[in-house]
N, C-alpha and C positions, 0 to 999 in steps of 0.2 A: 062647435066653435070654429071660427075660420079666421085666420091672422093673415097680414097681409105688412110686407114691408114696406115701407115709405121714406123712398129716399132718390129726394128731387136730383133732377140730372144737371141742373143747373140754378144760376143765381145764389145758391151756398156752394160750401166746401164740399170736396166729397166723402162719405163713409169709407170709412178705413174698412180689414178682412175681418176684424172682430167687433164691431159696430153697427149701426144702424142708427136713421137721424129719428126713424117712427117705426110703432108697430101698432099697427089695429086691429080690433080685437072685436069680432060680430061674434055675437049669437053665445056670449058666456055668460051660464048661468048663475055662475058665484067667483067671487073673487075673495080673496085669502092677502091677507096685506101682512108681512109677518116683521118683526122685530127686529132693532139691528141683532145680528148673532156672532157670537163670537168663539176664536176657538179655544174655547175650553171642553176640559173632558168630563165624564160623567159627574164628575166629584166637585165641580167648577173650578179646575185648576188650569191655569194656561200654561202651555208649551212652552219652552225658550224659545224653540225657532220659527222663524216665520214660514217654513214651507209646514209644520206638523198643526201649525195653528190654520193654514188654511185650508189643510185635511179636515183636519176635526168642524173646522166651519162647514161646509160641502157637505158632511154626515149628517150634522146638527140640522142644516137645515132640508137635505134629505128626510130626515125623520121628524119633523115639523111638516112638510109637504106630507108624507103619510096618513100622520095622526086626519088632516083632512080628506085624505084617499086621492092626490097628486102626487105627482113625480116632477124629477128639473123639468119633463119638459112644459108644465105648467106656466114657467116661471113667464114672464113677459116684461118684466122692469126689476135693475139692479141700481141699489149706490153702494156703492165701497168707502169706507171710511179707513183712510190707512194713517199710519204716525210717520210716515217719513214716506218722501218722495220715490226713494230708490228702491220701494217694495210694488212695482206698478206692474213692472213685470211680470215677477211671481204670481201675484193678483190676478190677471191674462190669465198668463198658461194655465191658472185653478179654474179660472168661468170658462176657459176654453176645452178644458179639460171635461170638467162638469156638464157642459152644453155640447157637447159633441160640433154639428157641424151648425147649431141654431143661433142666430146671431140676434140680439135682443136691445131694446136703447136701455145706456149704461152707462154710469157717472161715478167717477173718484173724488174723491175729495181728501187732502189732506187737512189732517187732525190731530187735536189733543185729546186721544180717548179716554173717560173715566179711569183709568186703570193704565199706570203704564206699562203691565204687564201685557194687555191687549195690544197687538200691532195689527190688527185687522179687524173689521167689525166690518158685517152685508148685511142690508135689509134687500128684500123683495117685495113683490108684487105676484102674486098667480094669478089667473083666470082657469076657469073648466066649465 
C-alpha cells in the first residue's frame, strides 16, 4: 500500500503541522471503516474526564484495529465528534499522540452526543 500526501501549494489555505488537505491511498487491499468510539471502559462506563476518555478512545480503537490485524498506522481518515468547542485541543495532542509523526485528513465537529456523558466520540477509516 502506498500513501501519498496532497496538499496543494497554492490557490487554497495551507495545511497546518497536524493536518493534511488529502491522502491517497494505492494499492490497499481492504479497508476497515470502523464506528464512532467512545471513551468508555470495558464495562461501557465513561470517564468524567476528558483527557481518560480520550485514553480509553485510542485503546478502544487500538483494539478494534487489531481484531482486523492493523495498527494506528492504518488509519488514513479521522472525524472527531466533541461536545464543546474547548476540547479541540486535547482531541490534537490524543491523534498526535496516537499517530506519532503521521499526519492524516481530519475533521472535528462539534456535537450533541447521544450520551452526555460522552465528550468525545472518533470514527476512522483504515486501509491495508
Amino acid at each position: 500500500m502506498e500513501l501519498t500526501v496532497r496538499n496543494p501549494k497554492d490557490g487554497i489555505y495551507p495545511a497546518t503541522d497536524d493536518y493534511v488537505h488529502a491522502l491517497e491511498v494505492a494499492g490497499a487491499q481492504r479497508l476497515l471503516f470502523i464506528s464512532g468510539t467512545m471513551g468508555l471502559d470495558a464495562s461501557g462506563v465513561a470517564p468524567d474526564s476528558l483527557d481518560e476518555q480520550l485514553r480509553l478512545i485510542w485503546l478502544n480503537l487500538r483494539r478494534i484495529l487489531a481484531e482486523a490485524g492493523m495498527t494506528t498506522d492504518n488509519i488514513v481518515r479521522l472525524t472527531s465528534y466533541l461536545r464543546d468547542p474547548s476540547y479541540v485541543q486535547a482531541n490534537q495532542d490524543a491523534r498526535i499522540a496516537a499517530l506519532g509523526d503521521r499526519r492524516i485528513p481530519t475533521t472535528a465537529v462539534v456535537v450533541q452526543t447521544l450520551d452526555p456523558t460522552w465528550l468525545v466520540e472518533i470514527e476512522a477509516i483504515a486501509a491495508g
